[in-house]
VOGU-3710 file (C-alpha; in Angstrom, 3 decimals, decimal comma):
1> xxxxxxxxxx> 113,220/110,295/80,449  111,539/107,723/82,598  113,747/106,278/85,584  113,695/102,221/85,081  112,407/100,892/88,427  111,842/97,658/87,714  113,113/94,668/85,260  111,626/91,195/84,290  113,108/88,253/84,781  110,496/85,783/84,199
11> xxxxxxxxxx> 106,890/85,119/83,548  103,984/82,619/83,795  100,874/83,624/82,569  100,018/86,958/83,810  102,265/86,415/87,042  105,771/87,246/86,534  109,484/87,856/88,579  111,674/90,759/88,610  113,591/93,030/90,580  113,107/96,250/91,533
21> xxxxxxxxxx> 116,053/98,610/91,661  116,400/101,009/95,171  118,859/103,277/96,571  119,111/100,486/99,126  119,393/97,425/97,011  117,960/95,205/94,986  113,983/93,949/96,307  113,523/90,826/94,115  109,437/90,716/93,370  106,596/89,510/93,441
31> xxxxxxxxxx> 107,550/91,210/97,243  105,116/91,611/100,490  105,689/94,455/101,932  105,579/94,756/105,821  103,841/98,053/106,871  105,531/100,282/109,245  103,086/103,095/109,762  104,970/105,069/111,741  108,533/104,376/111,193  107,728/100,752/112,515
41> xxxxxxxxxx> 106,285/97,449/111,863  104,536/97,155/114,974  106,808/94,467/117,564  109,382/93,779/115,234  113,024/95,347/115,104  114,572/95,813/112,121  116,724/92,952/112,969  113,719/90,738/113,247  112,198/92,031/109,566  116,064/91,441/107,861
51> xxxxxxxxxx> 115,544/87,422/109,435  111,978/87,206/108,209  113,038/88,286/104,456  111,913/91,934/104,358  113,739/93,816/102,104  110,729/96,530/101,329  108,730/98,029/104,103  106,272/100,551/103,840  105,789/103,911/105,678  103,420/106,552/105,692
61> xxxxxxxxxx> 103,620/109,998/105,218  100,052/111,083/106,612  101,313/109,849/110,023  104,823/110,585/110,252  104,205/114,644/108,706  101,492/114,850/112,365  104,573/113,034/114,816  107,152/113,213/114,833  107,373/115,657/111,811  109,036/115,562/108,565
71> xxxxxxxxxx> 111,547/118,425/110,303  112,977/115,716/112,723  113,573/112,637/110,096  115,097/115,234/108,247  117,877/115,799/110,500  118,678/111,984/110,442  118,790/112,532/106,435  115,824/110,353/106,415  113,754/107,471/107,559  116,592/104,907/106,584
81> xxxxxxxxxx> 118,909/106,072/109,747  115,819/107,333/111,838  114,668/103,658/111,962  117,873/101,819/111,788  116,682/100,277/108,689  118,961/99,306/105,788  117,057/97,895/103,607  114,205/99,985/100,726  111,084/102,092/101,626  108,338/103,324/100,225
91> xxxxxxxxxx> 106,462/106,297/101,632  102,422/106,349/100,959  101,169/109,968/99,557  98,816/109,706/103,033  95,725/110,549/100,231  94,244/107,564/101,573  94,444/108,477/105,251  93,442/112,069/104,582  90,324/111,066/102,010  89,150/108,393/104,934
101> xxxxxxxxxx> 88,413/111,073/107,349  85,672/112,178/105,364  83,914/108,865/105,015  82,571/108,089/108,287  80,668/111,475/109,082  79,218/111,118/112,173  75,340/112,607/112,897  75,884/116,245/114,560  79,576/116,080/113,812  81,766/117,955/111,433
111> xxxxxxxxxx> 83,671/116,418/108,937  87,698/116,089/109,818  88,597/116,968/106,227  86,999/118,960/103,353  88,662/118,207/99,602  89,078/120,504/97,204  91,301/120,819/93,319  94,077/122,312/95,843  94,436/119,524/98,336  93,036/118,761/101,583
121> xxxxxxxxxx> 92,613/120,678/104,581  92,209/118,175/107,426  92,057/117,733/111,613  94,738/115,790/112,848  93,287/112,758/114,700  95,815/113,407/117,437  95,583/117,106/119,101  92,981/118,592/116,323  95,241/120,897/114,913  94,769/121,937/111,419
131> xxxxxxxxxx> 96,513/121,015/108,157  96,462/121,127/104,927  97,718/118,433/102,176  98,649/119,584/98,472  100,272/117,636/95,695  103,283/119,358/96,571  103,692/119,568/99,926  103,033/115,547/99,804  105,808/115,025/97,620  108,416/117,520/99,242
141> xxxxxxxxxx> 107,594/115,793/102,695  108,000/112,358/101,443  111,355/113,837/99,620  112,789/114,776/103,521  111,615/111,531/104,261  114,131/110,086/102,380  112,258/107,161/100,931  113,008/104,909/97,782  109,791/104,793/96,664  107,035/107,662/96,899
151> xxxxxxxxxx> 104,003/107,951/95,600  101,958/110,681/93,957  99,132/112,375/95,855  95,622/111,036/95,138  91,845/110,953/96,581  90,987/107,856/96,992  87,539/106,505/96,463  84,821/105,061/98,899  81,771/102,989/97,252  79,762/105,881/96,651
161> xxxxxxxxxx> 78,477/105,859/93,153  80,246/106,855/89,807  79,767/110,526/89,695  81,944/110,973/93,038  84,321/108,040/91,631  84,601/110,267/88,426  84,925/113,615/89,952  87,568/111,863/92,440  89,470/110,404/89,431  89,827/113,576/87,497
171> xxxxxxxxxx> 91,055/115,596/90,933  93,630/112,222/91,525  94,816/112,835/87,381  95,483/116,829/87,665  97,079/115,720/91,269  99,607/113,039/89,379  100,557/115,778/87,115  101,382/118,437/89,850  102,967/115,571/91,618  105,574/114,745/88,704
181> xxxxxxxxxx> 106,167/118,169/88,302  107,433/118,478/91,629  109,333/115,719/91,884  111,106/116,498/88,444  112,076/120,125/90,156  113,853/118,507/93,432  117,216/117,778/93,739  118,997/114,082/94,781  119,778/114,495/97,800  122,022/112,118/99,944
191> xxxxxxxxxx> 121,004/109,407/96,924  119,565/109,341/93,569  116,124/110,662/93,502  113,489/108,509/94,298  111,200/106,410/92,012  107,670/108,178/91,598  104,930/105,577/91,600  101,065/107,347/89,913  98,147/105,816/91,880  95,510/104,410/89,496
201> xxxxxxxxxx> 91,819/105,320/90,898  88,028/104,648/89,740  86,279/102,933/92,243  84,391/99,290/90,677  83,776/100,945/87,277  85,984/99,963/84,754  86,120/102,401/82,393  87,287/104,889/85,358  89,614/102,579/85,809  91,292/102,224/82,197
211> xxxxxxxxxx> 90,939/106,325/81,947  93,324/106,263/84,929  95,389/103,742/83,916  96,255/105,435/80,517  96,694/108,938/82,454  99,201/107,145/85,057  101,347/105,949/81,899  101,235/108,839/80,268  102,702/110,994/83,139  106,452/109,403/83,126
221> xxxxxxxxxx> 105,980/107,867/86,398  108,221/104,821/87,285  105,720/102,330/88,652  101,697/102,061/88,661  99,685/101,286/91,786  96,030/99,910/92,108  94,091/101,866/94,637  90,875/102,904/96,691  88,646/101,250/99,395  87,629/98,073/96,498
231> xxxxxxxxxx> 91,671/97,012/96,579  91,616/94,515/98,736  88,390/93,419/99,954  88,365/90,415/98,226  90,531/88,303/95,762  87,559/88,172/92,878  87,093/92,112/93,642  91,048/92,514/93,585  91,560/90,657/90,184  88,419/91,946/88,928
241> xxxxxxxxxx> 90,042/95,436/89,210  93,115/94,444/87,944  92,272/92,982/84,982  90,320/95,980/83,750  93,530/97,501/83,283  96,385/95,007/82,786  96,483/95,461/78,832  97,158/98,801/78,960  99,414/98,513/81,875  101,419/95,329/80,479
251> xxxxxxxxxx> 102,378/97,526/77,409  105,012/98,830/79,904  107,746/97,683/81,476  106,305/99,215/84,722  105,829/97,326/88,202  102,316/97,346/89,272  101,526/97,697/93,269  98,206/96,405/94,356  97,660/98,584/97,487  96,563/97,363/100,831
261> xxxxxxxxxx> 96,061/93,475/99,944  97,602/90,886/101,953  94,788/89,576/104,723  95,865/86,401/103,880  98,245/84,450/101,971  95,276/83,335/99,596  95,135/87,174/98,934  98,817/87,501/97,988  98,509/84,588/95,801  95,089/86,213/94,224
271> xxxxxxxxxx> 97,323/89,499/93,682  100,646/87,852/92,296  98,114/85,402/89,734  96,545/89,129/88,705  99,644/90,684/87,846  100,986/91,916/90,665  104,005/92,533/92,043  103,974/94,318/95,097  101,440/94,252/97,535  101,205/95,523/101,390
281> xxxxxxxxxx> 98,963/95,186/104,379  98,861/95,806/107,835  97,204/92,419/108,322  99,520/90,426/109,011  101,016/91,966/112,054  97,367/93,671/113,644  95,701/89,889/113,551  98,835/88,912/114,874  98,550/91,170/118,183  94,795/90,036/117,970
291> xxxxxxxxxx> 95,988/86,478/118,587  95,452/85,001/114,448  98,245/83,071/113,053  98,655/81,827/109,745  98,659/78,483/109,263  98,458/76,218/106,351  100,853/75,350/103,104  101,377/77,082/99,497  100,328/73,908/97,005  101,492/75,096/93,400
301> xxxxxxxxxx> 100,327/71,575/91,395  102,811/71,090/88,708  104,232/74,158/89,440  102,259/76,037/87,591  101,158/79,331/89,322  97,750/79,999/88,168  96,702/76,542/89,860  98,578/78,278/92,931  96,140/77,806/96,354  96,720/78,067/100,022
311> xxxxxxxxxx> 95,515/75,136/101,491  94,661/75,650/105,353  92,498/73,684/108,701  91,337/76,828/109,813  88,551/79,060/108,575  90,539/81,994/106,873  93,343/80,253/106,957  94,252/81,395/110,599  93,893/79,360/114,399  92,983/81,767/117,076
321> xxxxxxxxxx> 95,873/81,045/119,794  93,160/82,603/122,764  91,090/79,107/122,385  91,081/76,578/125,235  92,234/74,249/123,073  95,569/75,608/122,820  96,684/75,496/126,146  98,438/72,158/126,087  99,317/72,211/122,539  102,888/71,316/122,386
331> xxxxxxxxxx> 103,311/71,813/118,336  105,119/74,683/116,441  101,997/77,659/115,231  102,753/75,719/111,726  105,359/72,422/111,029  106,405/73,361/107,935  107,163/77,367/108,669  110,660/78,349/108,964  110,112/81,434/110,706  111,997/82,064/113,906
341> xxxxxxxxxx> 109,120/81,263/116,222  108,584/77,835/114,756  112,083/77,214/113,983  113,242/78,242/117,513  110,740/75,972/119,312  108,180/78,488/120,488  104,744/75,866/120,932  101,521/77,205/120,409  100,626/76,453/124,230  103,135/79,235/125,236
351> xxxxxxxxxx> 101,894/81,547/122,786  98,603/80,909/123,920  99,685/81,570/127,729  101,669/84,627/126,889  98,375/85,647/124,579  96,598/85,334/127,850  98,519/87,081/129,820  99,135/89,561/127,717  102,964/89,782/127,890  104,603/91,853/125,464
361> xxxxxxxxxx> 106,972/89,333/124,303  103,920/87,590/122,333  103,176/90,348/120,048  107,000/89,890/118,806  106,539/86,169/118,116  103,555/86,089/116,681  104,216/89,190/114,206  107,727/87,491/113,286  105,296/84,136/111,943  103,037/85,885/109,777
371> xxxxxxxxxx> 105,199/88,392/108,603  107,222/85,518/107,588  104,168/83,803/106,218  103,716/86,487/103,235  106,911/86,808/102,691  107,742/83,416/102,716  104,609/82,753/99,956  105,626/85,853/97,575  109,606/83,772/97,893  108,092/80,329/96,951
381> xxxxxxxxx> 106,226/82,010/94,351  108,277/83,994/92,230  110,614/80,634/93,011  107,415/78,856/90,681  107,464/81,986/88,140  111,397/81,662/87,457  111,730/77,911/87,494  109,484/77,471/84,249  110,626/75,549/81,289
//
């Protein structure tokens, strides 16, 4: 029996509204999710992600397993009390972090992981001690994690031709099914178990893609996510993908998670227009600390979401606070922004002197206004989605 994640609520066009159901509430979608690596969105408190709308954050499993162990979160019965977070989480596989270490061999070097139909033996990036990642394992951590949603264990796929893409897909398929298998065997524990989301791989080649797609279904899985290093790069690349598989997809009731997207708001709209909805990124808080803010307005003409742009002054739809320019600049980061920082009074010529500077209390600020940025554009448009005649 498949566990309902997610219900509809309304549509336009391929975009649609819905809430997902969690262990720790209700996350209505299209939803951003903030990215909290390691048990934290980088400069924000939990306090600070409840005021900026967050009510799905993402952690990872890759990091947390190397420090501070899945033994310790354990003890605080999971990431939830660990963090001081109330609100849902979803745990990445970390098949992305382990498959990347293999992709930037350096000459003379060895590799940091080596793949094989078992799993992945890796170096940690931290001490170089050895591991190894199975399908299992992945999914018994991420159950002592305590998250809402986990995903299954997958390889994901560089740009480097179709033969790797296909050999990559199959391993990711037999992967899924080991996955489900062991998260049908676990017991609830302080909760109801948590959804299983199958990762959808193939690289840019669409019948990969569709093959996946119908595999991911098939398995009994409670959500489908798009994934691999083309997810994200671009909006055309991102829809592109997404569109080679929607049919099959949308003849579920599933949510579908487009992994990693979220640069910009343009990208979120790009996703949510494609289908989408839930996307993540670490974006939004790493320009942040590299002194990018968002600024610019959501224009939905008519209402109608498919027309949806971003409409922005600055190349990429983000100022760069370091400029001389800024140093006497007594507006709000964006007028129309109703994120603490801009609602509290915070001008962009302190932001720019605390930039320069370098005092911590910038990287807090200027995370809070693009966090709220994406979240704030998913809000106002699954607002568009539900108010349709």
């Amino acid at each position: 029996m498949r566990a309902k994640a997610w219900r509809g609520l309304g549509q336009q066009g391929l975009a649609r509204a819905g809430e997902l159901i969690t262990s720790h509430g209700v996350v209505p979608t299209p939803v951003f999710m903030p990215v909290g690596t390691q048990a934290t969105v980088k400069a924000l408190a939990p306090a600070d992600l409840e005021r900026a709308g967050a009510s799905l954050i993402l952690a990872n499993t890759y990091h947390l397993h190397l420090r501070p162990g899945e033994q310790v979160i354990s003890q605080f019965k999971g990431l939830h009390r660990f963090m001081n977070w109330p609100g849902a989480i979803l745990t990445d596989s970390g098949g992305y972090q382990v498959s990347s270490l293999g992709w930037f061999k350096k000459a003379g070097t060895d590799r940091l992981v080596k793949i094989t139909d078992e799993g992945a033996d890796f170096v940690s990036h931290l001490d170089g001690s050895k591991h190894f990642l199975s399908p299992e394992k992945a999914i018994q951590i991420q159950l002592q994690l305590g998250a809402d949603i986990i995903m299954a264990f997958d390889e994901a796929t560089p740009n480097k031709g179709k033969d790797y893409a296909r050999a990559a897909l199959r391993r990711t398929n037999r992967w899924l099914t080991q996955s489900v298998q062991t998260w049908r065997a676990s017991q609830p524990g302080q909760g109801k178990r948590p959804h299983l989301f199958g990762i959808i791989q193939g690289g840019n080649y669409p019948e990969l893609r569709r093959e996946a797609a119908k595999w991911v279904i098939q398995s009994g899985v409670a959500g489908v996510a798009l994934g691999g290093a083309t997810i994200g790069q671009s909006v055309t690349q991102t829809q592109t993908n997404a569109a080679w598989v929607m049919e099959i997809i949308r003849q579920t009731t599933l949510p579908l998670y487009l992994m990693g997207v979220g640069v910009a708001p343009s990208h979120l709209i790009g996703a949510v227009q494609a289908g989408a909805d839930m996307v993540d990124c670490v974006a939004p808080t790493k320009l942040a600390r590299c002194g990018l803010l968002y600024v610019g307005q959501l224009v939905i003409p008519a209402g109608q979401v498919k027309r949806a742009r971003f409409e922005s002054e600055y190349r990429q739809e983000r100022l760069d606070i370091s400029k001389k320019g800024f140093e006497t600049d007594q507006r709000p980061v964006e007028a129309k922004c109703d994120c603490d920082t801009c609602q509290q009074g915070f001008s962009r010529a302190y932001l720019h002197h605390l930039f320069k500077a370098r005092e911590l209390l910038y990287y807090r600020l200027a995370s809070i206004h693009n966090v709220r940025m994406m979240i704030r554009t998913a809000e106002l448009l699954r607002q568009a989605i539900l108010c349709e005649d």
